[in-house]
N, C-alpha and C positions, 0 to 999 in steps of 0.2 A: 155769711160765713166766708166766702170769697174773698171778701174785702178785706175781711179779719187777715187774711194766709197773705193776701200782697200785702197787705203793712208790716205782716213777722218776715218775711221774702224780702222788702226794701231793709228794712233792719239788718237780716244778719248781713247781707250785700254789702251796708255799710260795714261792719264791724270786721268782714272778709278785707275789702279795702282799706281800713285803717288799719287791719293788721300785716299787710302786703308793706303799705307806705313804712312802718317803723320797723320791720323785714330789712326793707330795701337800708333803711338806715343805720341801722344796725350790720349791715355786710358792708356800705361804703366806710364804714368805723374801721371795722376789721382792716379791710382793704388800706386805708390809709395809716393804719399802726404799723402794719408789714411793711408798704414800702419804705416808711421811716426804718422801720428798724435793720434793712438788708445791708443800706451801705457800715451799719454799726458792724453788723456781723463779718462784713471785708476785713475791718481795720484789724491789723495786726494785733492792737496789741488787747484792745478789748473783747474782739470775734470771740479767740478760744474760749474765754469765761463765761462769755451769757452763751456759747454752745455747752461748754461740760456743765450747766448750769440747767438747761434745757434737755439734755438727755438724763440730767440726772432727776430732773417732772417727771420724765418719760416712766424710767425704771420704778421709779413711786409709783407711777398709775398702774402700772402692771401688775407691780406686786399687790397692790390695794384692787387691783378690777374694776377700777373705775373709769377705764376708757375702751375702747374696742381695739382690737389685736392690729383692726384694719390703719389705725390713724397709727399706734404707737409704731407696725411697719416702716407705713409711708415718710412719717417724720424721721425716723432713725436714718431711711436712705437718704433724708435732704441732708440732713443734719452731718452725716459722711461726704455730702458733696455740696456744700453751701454755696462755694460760687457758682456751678451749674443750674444746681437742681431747686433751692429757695424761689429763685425767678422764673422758673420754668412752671415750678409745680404750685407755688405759694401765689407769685403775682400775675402771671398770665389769664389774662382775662377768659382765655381759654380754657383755661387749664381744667378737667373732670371734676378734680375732686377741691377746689383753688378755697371754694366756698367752705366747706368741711373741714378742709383742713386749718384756716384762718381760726374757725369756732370753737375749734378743739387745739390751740395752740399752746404748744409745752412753754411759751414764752410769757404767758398769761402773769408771771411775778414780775414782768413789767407794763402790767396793763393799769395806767393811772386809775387810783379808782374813783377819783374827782371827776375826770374825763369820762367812765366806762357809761355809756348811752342807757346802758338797762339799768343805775343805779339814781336815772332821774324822773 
């Protein structure tokens, strides 16, 4: 019976592990869609659009309750202060919430869906 428990014990290990690795790959995705897309949000002339474009996800999810109160906050204040707050709060490696807020981004109507990792 032991033997039986470390064989189901090395299984889910693995399956804990392969689920860490495409984790992991899945937030370097995120990570590298964001930083592409900050300097877009700079530019003059295309910034304000994919932002009124972005709070206007935002307003949808509220009204519909499909996101948490916490993320549509936090995005409204980057989304008021893009040049600050995007790099501070979105790409800093440090950043608390960097990881969460990436997976839950209002920007998600430009997430290639040829590209998007979980679609393969």
């Amino acid at each position: 019976m032991a033997e039986h428990l470390t064989a189901d014990h090395e299984e889910i290990l693995a399956l804990r592990r392969a689920a860490r690795a495409e984790k992991a790959k899945l937030d370097a995705w995120f990570q590298a869609f964001h930083e592409r897309l900050y300097p877009r949000l700079l530019d003059p002339e295309r910034g304000p659009e994919l932002i009124a474009r972005a709070g206007a996800r935002l307003e949808f999810c509220e009204l519909r309750g499909t996101c948490s109160r916490h993320y549509i906050e936090r995005w409204r204040s980057i989304l008021a202060s893009v040049d600050t707050e995007f790099e501070r709060q979105v790409l800093d490696s440090e950043a608390e919430w960097r990881i969460a807020l990436q997976s839950n981004s209002p920007f998600q109507f430009l997430f290639p869906a040829e590209g998007a990792p979980w679609l393969k």
